[in-house]
Backbone bond lengths (Angstrom), bond angles and torsions (degrees), N, CA, C in turn:
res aa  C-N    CA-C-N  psi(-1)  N-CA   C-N-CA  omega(-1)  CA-C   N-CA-C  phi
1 X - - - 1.465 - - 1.519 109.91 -
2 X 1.122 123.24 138.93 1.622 134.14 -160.41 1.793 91.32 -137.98
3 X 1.988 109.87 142.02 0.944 95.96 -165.63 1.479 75.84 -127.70
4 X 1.530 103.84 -171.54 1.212 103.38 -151.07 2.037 106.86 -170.47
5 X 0.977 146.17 92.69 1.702 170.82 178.83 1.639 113.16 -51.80
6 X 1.196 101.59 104.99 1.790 69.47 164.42 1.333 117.17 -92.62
7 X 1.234 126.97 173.21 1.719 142.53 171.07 1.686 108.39 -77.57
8 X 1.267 81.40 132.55 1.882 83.26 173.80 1.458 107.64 -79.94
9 X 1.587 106.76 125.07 1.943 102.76 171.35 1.786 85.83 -117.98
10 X 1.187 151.96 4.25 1.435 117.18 -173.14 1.143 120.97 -113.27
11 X 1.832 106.46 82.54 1.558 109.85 -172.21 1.690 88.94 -117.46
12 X 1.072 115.54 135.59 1.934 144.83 168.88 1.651 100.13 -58.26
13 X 1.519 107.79 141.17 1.938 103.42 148.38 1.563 106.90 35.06
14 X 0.881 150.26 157.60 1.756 155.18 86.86 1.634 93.94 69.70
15 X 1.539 121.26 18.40 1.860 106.19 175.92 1.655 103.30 -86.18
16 X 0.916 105.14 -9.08 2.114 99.35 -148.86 1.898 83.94 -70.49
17 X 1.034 128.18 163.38 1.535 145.97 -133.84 1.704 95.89 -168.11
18 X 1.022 150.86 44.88 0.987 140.69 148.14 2.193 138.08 8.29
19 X 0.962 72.22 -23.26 1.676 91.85 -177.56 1.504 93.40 -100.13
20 X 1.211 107.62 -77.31 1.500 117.29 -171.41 1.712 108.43 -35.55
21 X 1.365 107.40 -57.92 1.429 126.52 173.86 2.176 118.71 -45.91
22 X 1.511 78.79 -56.67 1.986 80.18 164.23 1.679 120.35 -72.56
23 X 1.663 107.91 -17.05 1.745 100.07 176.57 1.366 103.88 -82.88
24 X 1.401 125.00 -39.60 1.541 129.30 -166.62 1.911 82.05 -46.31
25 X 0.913 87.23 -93.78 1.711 105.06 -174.67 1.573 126.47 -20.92
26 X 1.496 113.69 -36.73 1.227 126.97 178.93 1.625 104.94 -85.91
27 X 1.182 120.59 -17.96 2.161 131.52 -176.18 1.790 78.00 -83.92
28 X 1.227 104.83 -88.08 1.804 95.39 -172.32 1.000 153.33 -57.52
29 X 1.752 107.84 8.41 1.434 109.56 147.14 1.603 108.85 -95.75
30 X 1.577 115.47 -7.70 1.812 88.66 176.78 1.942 86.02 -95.31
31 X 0.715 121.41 5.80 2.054 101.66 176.55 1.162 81.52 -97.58
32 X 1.379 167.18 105.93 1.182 165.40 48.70 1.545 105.53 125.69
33 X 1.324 147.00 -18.54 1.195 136.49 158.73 1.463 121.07 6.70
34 X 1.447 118.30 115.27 1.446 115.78 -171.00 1.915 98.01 -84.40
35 X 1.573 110.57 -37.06 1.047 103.16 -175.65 1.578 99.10 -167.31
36 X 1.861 112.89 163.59 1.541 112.65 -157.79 1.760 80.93 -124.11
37 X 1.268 109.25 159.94 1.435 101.80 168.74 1.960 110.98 -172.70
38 X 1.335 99.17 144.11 1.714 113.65 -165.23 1.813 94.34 -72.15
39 X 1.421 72.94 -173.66 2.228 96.10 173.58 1.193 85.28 -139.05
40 X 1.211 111.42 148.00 1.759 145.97 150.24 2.022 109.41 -46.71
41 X 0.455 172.65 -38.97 1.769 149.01 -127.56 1.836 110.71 -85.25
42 X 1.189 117.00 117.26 1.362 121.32 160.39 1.225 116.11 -84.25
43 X 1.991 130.36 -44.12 1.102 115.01 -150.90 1.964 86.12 -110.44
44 X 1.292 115.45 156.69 1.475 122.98 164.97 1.713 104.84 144.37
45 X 1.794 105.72 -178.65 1.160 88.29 -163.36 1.630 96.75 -120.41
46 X 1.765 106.79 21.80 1.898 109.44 158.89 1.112 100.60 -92.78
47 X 1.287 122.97 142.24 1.532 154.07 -165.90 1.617 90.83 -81.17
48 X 0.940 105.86 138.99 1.929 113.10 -164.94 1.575 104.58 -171.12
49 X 1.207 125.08 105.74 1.405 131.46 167.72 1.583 119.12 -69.61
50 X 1.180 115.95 118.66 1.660 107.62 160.95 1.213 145.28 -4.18
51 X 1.169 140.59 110.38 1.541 143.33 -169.34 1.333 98.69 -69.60
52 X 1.459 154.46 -44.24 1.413 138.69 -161.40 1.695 92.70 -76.77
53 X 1.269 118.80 -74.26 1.976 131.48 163.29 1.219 84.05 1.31
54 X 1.304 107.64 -89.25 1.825 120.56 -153.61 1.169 113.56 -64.84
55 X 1.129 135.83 -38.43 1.894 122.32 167.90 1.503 122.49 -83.34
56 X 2.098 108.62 13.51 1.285 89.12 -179.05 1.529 85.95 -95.03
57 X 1.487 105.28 -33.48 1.651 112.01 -171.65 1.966 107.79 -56.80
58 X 0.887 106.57 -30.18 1.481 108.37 169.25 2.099 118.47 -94.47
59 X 0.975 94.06 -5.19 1.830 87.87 154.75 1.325 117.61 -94.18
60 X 1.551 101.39 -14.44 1.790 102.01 178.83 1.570 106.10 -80.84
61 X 1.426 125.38 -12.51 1.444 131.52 -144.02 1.572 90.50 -113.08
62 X 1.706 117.68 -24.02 1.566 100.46 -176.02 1.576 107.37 -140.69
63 X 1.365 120.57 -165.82 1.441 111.21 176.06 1.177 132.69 -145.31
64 X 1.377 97.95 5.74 1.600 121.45 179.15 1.507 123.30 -111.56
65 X 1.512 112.73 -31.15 1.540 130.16 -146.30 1.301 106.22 -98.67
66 X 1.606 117.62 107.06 1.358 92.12 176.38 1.312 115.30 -81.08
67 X 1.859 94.47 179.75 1.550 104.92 -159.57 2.010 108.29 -124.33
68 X 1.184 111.05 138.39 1.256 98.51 -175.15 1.587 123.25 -136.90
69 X 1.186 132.50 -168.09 1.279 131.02 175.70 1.645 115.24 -139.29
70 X 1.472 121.36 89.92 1.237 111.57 171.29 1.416 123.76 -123.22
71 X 1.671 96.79 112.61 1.777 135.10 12.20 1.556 76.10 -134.74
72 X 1.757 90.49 179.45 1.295 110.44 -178.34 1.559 85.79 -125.23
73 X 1.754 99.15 121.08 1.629 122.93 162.35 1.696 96.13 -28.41
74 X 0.896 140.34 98.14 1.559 109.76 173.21 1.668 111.08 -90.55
75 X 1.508 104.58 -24.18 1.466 101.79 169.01 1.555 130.26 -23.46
76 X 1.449 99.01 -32.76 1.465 117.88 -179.02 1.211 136.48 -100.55
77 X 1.492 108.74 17.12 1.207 128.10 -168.67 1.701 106.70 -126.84
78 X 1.131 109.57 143.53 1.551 103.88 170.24 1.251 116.30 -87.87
79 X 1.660 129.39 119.58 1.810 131.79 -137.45 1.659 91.82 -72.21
80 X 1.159 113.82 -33.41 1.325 115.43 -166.05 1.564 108.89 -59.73
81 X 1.073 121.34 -56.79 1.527 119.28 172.94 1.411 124.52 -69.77
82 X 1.222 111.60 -27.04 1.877 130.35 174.17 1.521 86.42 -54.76
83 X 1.638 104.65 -71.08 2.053 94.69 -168.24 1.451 117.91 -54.28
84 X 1.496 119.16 -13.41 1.302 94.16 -136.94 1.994 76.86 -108.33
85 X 1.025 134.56 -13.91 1.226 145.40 156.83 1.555 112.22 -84.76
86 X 1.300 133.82 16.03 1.253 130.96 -176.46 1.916 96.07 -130.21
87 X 1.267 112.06 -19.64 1.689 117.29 -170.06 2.036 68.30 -98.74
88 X 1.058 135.72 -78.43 1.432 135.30 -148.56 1.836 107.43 -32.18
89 X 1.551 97.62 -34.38 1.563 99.64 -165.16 1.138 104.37 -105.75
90 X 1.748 139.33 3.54 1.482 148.46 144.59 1.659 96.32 -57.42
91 X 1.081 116.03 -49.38 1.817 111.56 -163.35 1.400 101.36 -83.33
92 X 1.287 134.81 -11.83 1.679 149.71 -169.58 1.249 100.77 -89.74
93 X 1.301 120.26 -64.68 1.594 138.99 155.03 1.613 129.43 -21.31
94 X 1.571 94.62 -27.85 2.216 104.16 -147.09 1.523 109.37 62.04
95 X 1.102 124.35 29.69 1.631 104.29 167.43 1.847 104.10 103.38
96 X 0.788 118.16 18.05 1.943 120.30 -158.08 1.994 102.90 -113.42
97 X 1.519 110.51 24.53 1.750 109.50 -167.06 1.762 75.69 -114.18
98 X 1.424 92.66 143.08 1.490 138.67 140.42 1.537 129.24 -110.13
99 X 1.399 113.54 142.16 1.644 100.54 -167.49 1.316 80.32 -137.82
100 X 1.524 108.26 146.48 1.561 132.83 168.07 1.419 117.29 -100.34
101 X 0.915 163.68 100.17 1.344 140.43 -179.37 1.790 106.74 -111.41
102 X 1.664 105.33 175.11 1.845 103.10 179.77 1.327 85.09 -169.50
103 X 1.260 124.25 127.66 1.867 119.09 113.94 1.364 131.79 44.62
104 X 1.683 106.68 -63.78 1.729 115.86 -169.44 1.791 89.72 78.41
105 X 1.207 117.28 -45.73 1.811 92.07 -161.40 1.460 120.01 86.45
106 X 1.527 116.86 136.61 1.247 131.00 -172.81 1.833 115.08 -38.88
107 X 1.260 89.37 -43.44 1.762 82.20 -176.28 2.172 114.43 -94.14
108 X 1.506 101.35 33.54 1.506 106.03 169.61 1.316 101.07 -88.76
109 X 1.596 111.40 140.51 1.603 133.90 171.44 1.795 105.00 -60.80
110 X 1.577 105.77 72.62 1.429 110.42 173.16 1.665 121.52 -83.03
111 X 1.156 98.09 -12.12 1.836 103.97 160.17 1.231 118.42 -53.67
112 X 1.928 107.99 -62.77 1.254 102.80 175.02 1.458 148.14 -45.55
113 X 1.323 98.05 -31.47 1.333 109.23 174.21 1.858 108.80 -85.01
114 X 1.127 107.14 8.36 1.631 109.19 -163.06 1.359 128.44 49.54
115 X 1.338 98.23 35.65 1.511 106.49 170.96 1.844 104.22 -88.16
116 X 1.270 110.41 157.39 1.545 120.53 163.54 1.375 119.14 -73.10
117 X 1.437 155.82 103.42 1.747 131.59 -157.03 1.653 96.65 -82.54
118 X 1.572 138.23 -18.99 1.932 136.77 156.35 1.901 90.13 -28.22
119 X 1.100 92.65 103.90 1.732 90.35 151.42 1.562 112.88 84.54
120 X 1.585 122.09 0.30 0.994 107.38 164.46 1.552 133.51 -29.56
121 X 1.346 127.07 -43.07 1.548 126.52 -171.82 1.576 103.84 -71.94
122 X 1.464 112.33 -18.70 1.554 119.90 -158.12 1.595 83.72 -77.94
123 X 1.497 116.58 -38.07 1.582 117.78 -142.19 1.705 88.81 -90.43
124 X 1.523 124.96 -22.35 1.098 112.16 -166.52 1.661 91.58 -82.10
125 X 1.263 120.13 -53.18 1.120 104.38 -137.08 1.987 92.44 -70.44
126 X 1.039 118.28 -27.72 1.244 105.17 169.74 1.445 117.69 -59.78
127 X 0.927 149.21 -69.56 1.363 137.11 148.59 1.464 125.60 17.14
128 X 1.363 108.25 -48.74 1.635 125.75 -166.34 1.826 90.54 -91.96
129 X 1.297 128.48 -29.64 1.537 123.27 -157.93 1.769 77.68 -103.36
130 X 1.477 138.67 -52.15 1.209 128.03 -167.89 2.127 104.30 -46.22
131 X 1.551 97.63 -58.52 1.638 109.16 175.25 1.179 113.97 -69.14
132 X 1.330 176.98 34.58 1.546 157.19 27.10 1.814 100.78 29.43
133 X 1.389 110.03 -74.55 1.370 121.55 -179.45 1.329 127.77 -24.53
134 X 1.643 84.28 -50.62 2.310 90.07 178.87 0.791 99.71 -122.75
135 X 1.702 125.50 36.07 1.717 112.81 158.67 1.814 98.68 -108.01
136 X 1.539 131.21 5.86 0.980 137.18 -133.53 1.696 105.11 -158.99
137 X 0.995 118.85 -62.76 2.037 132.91 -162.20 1.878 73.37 -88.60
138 X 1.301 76.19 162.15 1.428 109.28 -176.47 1.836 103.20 -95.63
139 X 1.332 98.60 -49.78 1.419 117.79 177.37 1.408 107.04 -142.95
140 X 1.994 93.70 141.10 1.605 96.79 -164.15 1.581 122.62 -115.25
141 X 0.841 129.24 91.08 1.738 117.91 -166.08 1.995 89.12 -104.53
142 X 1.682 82.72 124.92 1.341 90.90 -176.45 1.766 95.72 -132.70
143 X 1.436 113.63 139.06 1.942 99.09 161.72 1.439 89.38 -125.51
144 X 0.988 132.75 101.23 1.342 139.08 135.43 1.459 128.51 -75.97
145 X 1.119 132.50 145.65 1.620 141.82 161.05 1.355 111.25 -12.69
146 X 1.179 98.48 -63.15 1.983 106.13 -173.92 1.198 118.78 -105.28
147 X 1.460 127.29 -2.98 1.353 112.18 -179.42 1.865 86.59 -157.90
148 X 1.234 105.80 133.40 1.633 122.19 150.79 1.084 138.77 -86.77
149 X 1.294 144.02 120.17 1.515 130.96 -156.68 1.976 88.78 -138.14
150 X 1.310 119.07 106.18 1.371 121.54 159.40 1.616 125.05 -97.98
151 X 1.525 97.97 91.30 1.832 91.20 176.27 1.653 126.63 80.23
152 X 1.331 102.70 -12.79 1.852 120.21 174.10 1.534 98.20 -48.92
153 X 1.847 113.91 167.95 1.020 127.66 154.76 1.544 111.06 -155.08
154 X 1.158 110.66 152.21 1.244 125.87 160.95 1.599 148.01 -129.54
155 X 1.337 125.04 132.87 1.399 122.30 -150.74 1.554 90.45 -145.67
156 X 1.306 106.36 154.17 1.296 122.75 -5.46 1.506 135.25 -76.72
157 X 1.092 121.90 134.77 1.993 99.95 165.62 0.901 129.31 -42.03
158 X 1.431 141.69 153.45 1.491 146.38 149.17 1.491 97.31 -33.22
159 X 1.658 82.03 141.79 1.446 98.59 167.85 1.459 123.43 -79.74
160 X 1.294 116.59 7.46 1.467 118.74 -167.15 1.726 97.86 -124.16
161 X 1.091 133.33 89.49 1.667 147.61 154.58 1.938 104.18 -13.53
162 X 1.383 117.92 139.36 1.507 117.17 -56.73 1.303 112.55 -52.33
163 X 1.286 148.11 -25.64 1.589 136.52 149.07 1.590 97.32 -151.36
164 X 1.311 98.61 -158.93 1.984 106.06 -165.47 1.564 87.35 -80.87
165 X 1.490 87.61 163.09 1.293 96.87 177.51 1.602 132.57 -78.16
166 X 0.914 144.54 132.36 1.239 159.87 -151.60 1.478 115.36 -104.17
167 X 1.337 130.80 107.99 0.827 166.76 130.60 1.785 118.68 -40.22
168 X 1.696 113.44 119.26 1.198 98.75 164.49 2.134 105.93 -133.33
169 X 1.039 124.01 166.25 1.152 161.33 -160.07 1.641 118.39 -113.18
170 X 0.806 126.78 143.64 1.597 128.22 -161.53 1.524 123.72 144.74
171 X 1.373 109.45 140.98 1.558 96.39 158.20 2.248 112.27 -120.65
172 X 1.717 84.58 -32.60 1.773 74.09 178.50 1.770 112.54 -75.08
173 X 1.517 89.31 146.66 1.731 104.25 -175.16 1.649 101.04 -52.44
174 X 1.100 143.48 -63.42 1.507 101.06 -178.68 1.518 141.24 -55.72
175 X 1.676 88.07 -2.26 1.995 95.11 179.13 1.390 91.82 -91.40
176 X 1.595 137.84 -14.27 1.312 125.99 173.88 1.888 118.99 -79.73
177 X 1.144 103.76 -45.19 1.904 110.73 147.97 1.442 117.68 -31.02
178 X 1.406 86.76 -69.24 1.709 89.05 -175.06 1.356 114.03 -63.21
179 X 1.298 136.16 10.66 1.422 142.83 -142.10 1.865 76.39 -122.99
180 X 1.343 108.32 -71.04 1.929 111.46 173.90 1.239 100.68 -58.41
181 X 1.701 137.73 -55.78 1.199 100.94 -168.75 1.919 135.63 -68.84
182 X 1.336 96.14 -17.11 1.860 95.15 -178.14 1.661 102.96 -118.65
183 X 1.682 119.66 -9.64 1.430 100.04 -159.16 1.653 102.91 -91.85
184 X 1.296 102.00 -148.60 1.846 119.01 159.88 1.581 114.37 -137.32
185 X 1.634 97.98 10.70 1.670 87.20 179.50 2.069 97.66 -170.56
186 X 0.978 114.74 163.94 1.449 115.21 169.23 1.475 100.03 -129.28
187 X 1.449 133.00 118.06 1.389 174.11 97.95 1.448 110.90 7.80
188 X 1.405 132.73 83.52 1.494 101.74 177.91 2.139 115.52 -107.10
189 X 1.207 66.71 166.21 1.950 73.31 -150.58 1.586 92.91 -69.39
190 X 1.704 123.11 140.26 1.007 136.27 117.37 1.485 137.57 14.48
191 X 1.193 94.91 -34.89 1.656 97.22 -170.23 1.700 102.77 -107.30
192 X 1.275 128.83 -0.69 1.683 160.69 158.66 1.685 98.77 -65.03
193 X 1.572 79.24 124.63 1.795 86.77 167.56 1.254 88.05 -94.16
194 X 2.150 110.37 170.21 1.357 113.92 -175.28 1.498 109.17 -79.23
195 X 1.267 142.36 4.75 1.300 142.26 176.46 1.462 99.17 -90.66
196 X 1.088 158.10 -26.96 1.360 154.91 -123.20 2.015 78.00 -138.78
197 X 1.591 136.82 -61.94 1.179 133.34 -147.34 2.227 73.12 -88.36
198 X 0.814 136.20 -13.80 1.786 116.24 -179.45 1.573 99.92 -83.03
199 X 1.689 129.11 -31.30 1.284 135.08 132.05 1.362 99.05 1.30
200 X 1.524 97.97 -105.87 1.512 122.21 -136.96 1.893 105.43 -68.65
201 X 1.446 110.97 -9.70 1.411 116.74 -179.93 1.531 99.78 -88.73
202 X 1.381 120.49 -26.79 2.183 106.85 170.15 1.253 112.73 -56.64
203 X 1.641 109.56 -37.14 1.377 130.52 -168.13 2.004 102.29 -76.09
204 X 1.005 111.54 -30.60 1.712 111.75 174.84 1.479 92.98 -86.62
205 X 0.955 116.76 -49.17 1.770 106.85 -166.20 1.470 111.66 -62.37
206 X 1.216 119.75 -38.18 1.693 121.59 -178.74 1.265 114.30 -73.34
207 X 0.938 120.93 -47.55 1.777 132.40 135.92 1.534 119.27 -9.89
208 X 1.267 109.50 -77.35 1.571 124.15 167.70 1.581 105.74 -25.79
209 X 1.861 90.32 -86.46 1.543 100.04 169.06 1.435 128.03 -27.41
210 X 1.119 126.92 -49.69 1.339 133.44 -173.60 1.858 111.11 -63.65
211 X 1.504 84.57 -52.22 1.790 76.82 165.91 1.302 125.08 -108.56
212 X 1.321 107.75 51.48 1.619 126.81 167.64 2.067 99.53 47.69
213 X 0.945 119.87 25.56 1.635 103.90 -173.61 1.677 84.85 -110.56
214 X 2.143 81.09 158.62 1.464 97.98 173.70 1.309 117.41 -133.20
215 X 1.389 116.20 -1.13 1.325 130.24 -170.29 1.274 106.95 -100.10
216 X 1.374 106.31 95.62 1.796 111.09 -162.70 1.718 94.82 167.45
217 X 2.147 91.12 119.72 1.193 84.15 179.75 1.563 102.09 -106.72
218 X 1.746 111.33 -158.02 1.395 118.26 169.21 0.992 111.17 -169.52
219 X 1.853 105.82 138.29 1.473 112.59 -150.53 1.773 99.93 -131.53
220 X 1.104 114.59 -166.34 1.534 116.51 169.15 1.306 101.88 -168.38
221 X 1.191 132.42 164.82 1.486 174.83 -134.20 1.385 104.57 -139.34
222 X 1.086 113.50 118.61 1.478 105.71 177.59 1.559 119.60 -154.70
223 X 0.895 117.38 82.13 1.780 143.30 179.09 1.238 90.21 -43.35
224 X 1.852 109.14 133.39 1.766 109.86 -151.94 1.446 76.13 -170.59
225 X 1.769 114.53 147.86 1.250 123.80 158.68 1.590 100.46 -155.04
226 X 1.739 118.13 112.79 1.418 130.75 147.49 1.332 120.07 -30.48
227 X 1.627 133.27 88.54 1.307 121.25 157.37 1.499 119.84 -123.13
228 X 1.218 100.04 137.05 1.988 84.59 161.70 1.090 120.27 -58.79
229 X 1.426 129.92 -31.95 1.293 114.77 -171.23 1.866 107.64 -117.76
230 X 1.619 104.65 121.16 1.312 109.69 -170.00 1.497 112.94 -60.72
231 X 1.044 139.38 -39.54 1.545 132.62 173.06 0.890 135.90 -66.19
232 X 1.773 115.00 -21.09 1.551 119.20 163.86 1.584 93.88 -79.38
233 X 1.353 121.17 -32.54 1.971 91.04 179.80 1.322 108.43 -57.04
234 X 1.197 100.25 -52.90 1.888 106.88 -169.41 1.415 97.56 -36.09
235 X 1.179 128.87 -55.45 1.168 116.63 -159.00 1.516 125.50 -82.67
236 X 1.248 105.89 -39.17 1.596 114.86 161.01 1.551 106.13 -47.58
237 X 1.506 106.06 -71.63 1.853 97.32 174.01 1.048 136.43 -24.52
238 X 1.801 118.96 -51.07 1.136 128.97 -165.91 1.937 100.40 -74.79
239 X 1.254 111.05 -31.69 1.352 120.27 -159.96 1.467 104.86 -70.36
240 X 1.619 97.04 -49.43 1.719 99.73 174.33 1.502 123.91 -63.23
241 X 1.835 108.47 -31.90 1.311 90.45 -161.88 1.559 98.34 -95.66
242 X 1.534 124.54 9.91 1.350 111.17 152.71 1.308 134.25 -67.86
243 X 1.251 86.39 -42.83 2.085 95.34 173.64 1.758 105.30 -70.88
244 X 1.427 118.67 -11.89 1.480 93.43 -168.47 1.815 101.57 -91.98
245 X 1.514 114.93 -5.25 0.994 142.08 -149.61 1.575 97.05 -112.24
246 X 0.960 131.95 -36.82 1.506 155.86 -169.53 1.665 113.91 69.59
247 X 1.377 102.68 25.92 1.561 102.35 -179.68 1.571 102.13 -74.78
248 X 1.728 93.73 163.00 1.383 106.65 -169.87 1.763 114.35 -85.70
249 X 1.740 106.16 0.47 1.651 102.30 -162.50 1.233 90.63 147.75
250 X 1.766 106.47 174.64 1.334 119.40 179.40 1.592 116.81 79.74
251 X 1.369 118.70 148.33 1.533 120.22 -157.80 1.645 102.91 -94.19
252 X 1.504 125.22 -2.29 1.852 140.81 -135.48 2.127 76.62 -58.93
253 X 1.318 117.84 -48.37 1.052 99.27 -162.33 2.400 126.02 -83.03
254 X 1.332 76.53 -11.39 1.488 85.37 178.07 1.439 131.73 -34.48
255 X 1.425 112.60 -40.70 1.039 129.32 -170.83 1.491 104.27 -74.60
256 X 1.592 140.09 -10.01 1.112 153.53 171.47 1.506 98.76 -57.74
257 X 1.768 128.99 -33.08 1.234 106.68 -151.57 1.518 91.05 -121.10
258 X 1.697 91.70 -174.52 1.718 110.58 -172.84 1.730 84.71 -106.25
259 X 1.405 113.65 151.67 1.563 108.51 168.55 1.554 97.10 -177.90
260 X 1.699 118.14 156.40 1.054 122.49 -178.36 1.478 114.48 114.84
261 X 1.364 126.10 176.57 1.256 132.64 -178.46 1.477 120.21 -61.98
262 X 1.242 121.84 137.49 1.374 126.20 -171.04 1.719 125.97 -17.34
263 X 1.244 102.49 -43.81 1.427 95.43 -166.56 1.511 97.76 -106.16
264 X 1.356 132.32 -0.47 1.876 126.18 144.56 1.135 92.00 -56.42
265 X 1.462 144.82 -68.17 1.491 131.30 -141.05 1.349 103.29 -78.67
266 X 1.315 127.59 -62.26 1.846 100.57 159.94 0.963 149.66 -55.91
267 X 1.660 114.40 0.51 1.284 129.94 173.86 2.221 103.05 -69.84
268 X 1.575 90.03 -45.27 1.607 110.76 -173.69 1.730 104.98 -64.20
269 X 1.361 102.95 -34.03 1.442 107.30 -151.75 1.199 77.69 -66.54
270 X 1.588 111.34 -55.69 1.934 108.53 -143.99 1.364 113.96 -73.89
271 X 1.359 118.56 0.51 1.360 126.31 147.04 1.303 125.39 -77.95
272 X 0.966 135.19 -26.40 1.655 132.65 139.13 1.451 104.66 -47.13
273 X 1.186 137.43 -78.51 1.089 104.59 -170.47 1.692 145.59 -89.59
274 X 1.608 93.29 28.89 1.437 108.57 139.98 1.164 156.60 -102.84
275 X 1.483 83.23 3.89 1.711 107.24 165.83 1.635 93.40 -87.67
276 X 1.501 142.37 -16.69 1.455 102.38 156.25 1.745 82.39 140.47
277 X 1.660 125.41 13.11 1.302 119.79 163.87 1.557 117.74 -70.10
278 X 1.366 110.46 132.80 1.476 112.20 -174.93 1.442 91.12 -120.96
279 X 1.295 132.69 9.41 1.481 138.36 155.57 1.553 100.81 -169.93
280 X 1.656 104.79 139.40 1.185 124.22 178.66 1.550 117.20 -126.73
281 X 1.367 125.18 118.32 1.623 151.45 -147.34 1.543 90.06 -86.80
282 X 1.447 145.88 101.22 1.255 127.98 159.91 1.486 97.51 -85.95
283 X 1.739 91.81 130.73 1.517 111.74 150.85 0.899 131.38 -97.90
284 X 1.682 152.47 88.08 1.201 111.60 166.55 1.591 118.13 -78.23
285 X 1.625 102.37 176.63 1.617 90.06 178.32 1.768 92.21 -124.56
286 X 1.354 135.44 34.62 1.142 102.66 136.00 1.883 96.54 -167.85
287 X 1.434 133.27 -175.41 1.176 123.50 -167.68 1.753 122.58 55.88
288 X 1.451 97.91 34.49 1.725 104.51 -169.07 1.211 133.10 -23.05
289 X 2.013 94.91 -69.89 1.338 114.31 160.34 2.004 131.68 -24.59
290 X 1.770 81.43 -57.15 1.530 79.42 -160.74 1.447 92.80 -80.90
291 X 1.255 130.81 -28.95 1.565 137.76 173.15 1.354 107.09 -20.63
292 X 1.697 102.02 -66.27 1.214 108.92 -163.63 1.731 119.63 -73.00
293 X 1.363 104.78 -28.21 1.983 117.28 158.15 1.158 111.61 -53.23
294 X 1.476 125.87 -36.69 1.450 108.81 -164.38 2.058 96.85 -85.10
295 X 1.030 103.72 -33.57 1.307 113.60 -163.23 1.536 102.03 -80.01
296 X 0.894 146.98 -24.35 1.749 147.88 141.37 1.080 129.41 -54.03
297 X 1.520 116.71 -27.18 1.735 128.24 -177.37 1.540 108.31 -104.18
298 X 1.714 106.53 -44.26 1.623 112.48 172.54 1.133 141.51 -58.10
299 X 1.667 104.97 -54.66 1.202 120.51 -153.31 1.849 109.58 -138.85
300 X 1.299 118.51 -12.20 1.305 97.98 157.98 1.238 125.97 -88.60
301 X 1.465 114.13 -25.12 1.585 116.52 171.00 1.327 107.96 -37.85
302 X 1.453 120.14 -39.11 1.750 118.55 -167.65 1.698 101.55 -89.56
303 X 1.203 133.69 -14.11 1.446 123.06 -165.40 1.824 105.51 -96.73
304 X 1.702 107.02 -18.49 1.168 109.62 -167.84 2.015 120.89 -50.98
């Protein structure tokens, strides 16, 4: 079992703290942190900094820890600049990037970005075979649907042979396929209770099986808050993950998280990882710092 931090991005105006931000980061790579890693959101109305920003500013801050992104919509990105700023901060790093990518899903604001939503899965998954291409070929002649590539190259490569590892995101069973057929790992989202992500891991594993591979991990996300007292988590939880969610109220998502006094939250965890986590992402969503103390001294000692 491999554990795993996320990075704080949701500071407002003039909040971000720089100090505070390099100790969080510098405590969880010496408490053993296998790796720290951002979220994707551009559009909403919680204050949320950039995942590329934030894991370059945190590879400068440590030297061991890798750093990741789960996931970046990439649908919405043009692949060509995603790789070529995603290999820049593997070589910035020494080799220490993980990348998540997903879809977004039918109900993402694909206007805004001036994307078409006809064919989104078509556009992602090309995307993912266009970026492989110039993290890897020397020279790229590609004709795909959405993007043409005659003879270009780009350098430098990732520092990590054939590039970082790849991570994908999903909940419907062909985004879990497609997760074995192009990724190195299946990611399950945060917003998944652990009965629903032990689901979607039969659905990766039969998969696996089918195409004889074994080199493929699977991880989850898991929104978690250390309290002694179980009803103030409940309630803090529920509060945060509405606003991070932009719901108006109501508990529908609570049950997504781990929360409560030490031995509830390893009680929760270690059911995550028997539904089939071979690394588990603690989030908290607020009290970072101490989040991350209680959860190094409390509760991984018991999950190890």
């Amino acid at each position: 079992m491999r554990f795993a931090i996320s990075i704080p991005q949701f500071f407002g105006d003039g909040e971000f703290d720089p100090g505070a931000f390099r100790d969080y980061l510098t405590r969880a790579e010496r408490a053993g942190f296998d790796s720290a890693w951002t979220q994707e959101q551009v559009l909403g109305t919680m204050p949320h900094f950039s995942p590329i920003e934030t894991m370059t500013y945190a590879a400068a801050c440590t030297e061991r820890l890798r750093l990741g992104c789960a996931v970046f919509v990439s649908t919405l990105h043009n692949p060509l600049h995603l790789a070529k700023s995603l290999s820049t901060l593997d070589q910035l790093s020494r080799g220490r990037l993980e990348i998540g990518v997903g879809t977004g899903g039918r109900g993402r604001d694909f206007a805004a970005f001036g994307i078409d939503p006809d064919g989104y899965v078509a556009r992602f998954t090309e995307g993912i075979r266009l970026m492989k291409a110039f993290w890897t070929d020397e020279r790229i002649t590609f004709d795909g649907r959405f993007w043409q590539v005659d003879g270009a190259a780009m350098e430098p490569k990732p520092a990590q042979k054939p590039h970082p590892p790849l991570w994908f995101g999903g909940n419907h069973p062909n985004a879990l396929r497609r997760a074995v057929r192009y990724g190195d790992g299946f990611f399950g989202a945060g917003s998944q209770t652990t009965e629903r992500f032990a689901e979607q891991v039969r659905v990766v594993r039969e998969a696996l099986a089918e195409a004889g591979r074994q080199d493929f991990r699977i991880a989850k996300r898991v929104y978690v808050a250390v309290d002694d007292d179980a009803e103030r988590a409940r309630k803090r939880v529920t509060d945060a993950l509405n606003r991070l969610y932009g719901r108006s109220g109501g508990d529908e998502l609570t049950p997504v998280a781990v929360f409560g006094p030490p031995d509830a939250c390893v009680s929760g965890l270690r059911d995550v990882a028997e539904a089939g986590a071979e690394m588990i992402l603690f989030t908290p969503l607020f009290d970072h710092a101490e989040q991350l103390e209680r959860l190094a001294a409390e509760v991984m000692p018991h999950l190890s």
